[in-house]
Each structure stands twice: as structure tokens, then as C-alpha cells.
C-alpha positions in Angstrom: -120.9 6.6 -132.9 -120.1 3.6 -131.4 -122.4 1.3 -129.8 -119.9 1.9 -126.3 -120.2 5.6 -126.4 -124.0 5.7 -127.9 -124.7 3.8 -124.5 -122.8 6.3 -122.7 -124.7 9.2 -124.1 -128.4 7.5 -123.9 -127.7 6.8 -120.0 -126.1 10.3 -119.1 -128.9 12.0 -120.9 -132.4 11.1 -119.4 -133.6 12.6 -122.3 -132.6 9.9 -123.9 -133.9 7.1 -121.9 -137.1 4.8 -122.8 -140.4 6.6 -123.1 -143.7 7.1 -125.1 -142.2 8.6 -128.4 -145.8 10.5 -128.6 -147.0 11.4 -125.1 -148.9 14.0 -125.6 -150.1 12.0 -128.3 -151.2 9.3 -126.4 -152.7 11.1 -123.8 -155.4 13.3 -126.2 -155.9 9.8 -127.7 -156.8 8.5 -124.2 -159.0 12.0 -123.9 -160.7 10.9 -126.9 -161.1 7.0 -125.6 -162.9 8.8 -122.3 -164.9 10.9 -124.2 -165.9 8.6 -126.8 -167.3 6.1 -123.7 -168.8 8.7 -121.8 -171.1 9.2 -125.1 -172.9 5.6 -124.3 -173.4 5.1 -127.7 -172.3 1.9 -129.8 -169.6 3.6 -131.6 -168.1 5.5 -128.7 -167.9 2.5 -126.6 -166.0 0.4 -129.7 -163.9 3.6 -130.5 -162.9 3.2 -126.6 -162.0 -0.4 -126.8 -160.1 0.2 -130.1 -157.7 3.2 -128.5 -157.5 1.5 -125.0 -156.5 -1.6 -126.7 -153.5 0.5 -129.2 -152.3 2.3 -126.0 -151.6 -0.5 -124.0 -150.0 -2.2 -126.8 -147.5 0.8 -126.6 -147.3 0.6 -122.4 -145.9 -3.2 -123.5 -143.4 -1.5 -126.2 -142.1 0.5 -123.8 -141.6 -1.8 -120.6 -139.7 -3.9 -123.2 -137.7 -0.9 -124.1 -137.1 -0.8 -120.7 -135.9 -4.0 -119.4 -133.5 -4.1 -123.1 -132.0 -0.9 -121.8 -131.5 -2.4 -118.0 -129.6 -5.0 -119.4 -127.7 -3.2 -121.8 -126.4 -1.2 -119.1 -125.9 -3.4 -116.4 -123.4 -5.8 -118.7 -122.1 -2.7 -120.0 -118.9 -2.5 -121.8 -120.3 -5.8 -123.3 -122.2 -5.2 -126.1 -126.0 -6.4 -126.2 -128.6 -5.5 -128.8 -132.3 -6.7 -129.0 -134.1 -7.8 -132.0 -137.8 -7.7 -132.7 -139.4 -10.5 -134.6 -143.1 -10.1 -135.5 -144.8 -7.3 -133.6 -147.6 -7.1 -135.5 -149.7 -8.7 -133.1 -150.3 -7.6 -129.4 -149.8 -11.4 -127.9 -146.2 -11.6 -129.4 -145.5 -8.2 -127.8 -146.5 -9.1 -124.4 -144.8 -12.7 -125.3 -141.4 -10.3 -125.9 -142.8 -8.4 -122.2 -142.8 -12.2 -120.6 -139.8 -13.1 -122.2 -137.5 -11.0 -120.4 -136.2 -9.6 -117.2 -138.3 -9.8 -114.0 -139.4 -7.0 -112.1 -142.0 -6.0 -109.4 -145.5 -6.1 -110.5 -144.3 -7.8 -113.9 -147.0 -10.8 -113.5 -150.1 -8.7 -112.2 -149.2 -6.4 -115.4 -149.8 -9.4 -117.8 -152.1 -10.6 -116.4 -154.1 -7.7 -116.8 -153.0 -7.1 -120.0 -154.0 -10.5 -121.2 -157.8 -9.6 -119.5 -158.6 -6.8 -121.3 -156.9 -8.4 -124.6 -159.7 -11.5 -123.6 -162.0 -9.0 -123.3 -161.6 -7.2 -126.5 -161.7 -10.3 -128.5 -164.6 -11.8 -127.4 -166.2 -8.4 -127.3 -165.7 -7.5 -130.9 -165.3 -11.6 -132.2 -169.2 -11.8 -131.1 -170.2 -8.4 -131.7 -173.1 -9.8 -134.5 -173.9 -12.7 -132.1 -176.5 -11.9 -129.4 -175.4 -8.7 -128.4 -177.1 -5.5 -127.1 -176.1 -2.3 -126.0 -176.4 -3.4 -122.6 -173.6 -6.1 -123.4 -171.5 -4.0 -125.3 -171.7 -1.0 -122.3 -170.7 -4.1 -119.9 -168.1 -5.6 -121.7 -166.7 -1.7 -122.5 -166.6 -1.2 -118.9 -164.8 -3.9 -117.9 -162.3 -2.7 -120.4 -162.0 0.7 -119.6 -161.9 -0.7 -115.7 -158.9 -3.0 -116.7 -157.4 -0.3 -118.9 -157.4 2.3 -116.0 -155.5 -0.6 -113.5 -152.8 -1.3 -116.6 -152.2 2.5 -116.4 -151.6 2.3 -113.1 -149.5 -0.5 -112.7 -147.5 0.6 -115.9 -146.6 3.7 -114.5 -145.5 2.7 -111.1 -142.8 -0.1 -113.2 -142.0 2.8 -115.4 -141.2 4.9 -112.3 -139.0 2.3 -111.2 -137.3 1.6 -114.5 -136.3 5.7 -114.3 -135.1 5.0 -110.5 -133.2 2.6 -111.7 -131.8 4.0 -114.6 -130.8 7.0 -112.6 -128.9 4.9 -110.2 -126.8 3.5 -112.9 -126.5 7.6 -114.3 -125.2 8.6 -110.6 -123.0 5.3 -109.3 -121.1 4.4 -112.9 -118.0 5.9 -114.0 -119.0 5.5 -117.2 -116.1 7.1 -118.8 -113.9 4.8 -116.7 -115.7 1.3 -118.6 -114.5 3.0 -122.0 
């Protein structure tokens, strides 16, 4: 297939456009991550951190996904493709987020993805160092807090990604740029 006609097929076929690869997945993980903090033990509240932590990393992944596939259909018939250095570390993946096309609520996003990556690190970097339970519940509150607002905000950019992709399904004669 052609990179032309693969285009053609991803945007006629929402089925097709960017999203979680695991959903389901992702949301029993985020069961466990409630679960695990509602426990108020040590481990649950560091099992928490840990999955809240992996599934925003995959909320970044897939805004990027996002704004790649914007542009690749909006200079559509020119061709377009998007490599990924390094993404073995959450800052260079929000980097690639910051890196690329604007959109509404973009800044409060990474911002509040750089808190709870703050957060985490200082959290587990100091874990041996005059901690307490009491410390560890805080900090893992504030986490699960900021989590909970990255969920929202992700999904309402998401949302609009899909609007916007739509638009381009409905108002492109696609067959006509071939």
C-alpha cells in the first residue's frame, strides 16, 4: 500500500485513527492503581504512583499520535512521516508532546504532566530519606489528584483530535487528492 492510499484508508476508517492500542487494558490497570491506593498501605500507594505514572506516559504517546496524524492529513497528498528518537524516558516523550502542533489545553496538559512527573521523582528519589507513611500517603495523593486532572484534560484534547479528524473524514474528497 502506498503511503497516499494507507492515509486514505486510516482517515475513512475511524477505526483506524489514533487511540490507546490496549484500552481495556489500561483501564483495569487504572482499577488496579485505585485499588491499590485505597489499601493505604506503603506498597499500594507506590504500586499507584508506578501505574499512574506508565498510563500517562501512554496519554503523551497518543496526543503525539495525534497531532502526527493532523498534520499528515492536513498537507495531504504530500507525504509526511514522523520519527521517534529515544522514548525511553517520559521527559523526551512529553519533549516530542511540546515539540509539535498547538492545540487547546496543550500547556495546562504539560504542565500537569511535568507535576506529577516532579512528584514521582522526588517521591520515590527520597523514599529512604526521612519519609513516613504519612509523607508517602501525601505525596501519593497529590499524584493520584494530578493524575485524575491529566485524565481529564487528556480526554477532552482527544475528543477534539476525533472532531477534528472527522471533519477532515466528511469535508475531503479524498479520492479526488489521489
Amino acid at each position: 500500500m502506498t503511503y497516499k492510499t494507507e492515509i486514505i484508508a486510516r482517515i475513512k476508517d475511524s477505526d483506524k485513527w489514533p487511540a490507546f492500542t490496549r484500552p481495556d487494558f489500561l483501564q483495569e490497570l487504572n482499577d488496579v492503581a485505585d485499588d491499590a491506593f485505597s489499601k493505604g498501605t506503603v506498597e499500594g500507594y507506590l504500586a499507584s504512583v508506578l501505574i499512574y505514572h506508565q498510563i500517562t506516559e501512554e496519554m503523551i504517546k497518543l496526543l503525539v499520535e495525534c497531532c502526527e496524524f493532523l498534520v499528515q492529513i492536513a498537507v495531504f497528498p504530500r507525504e509526511i512521516q514522523f520519527r521517534h528518537g529515544d522514548r525511553s524516558m517520559f521527559g523526551k516523550i512529553l519533549n516530542e508532546l511540546e515539540n509539535t502542533l498547538s492545540f487547546e489545553h496543550k500547556r495546562e496538559f504539560i504542565e500537569k504532566c511535568n507535576e506529577l512527573n516532579r512528584v514521582r521523582i522526588r517521591m520515590v528519589h527520597k523514599l529512604t530519606a526521612k519519609s513516613s507513611l504519612a509523607d508517602i500517603k501525601r505525596q501519593s495523593l497529590t499524584i493520584k489528584d494530578i493524575f485524575d486532572q491529566i485524565y481529564r484534560i487528556q480526554n477532552d484534547i482527544y475528543n477534539k483530535f476525533r472532531v477534528s479528524f472527522h471533519s477532515y473524514k466528511k469535508d475531503t474528497n479524498w479520492e479526488e487528492l489521489l
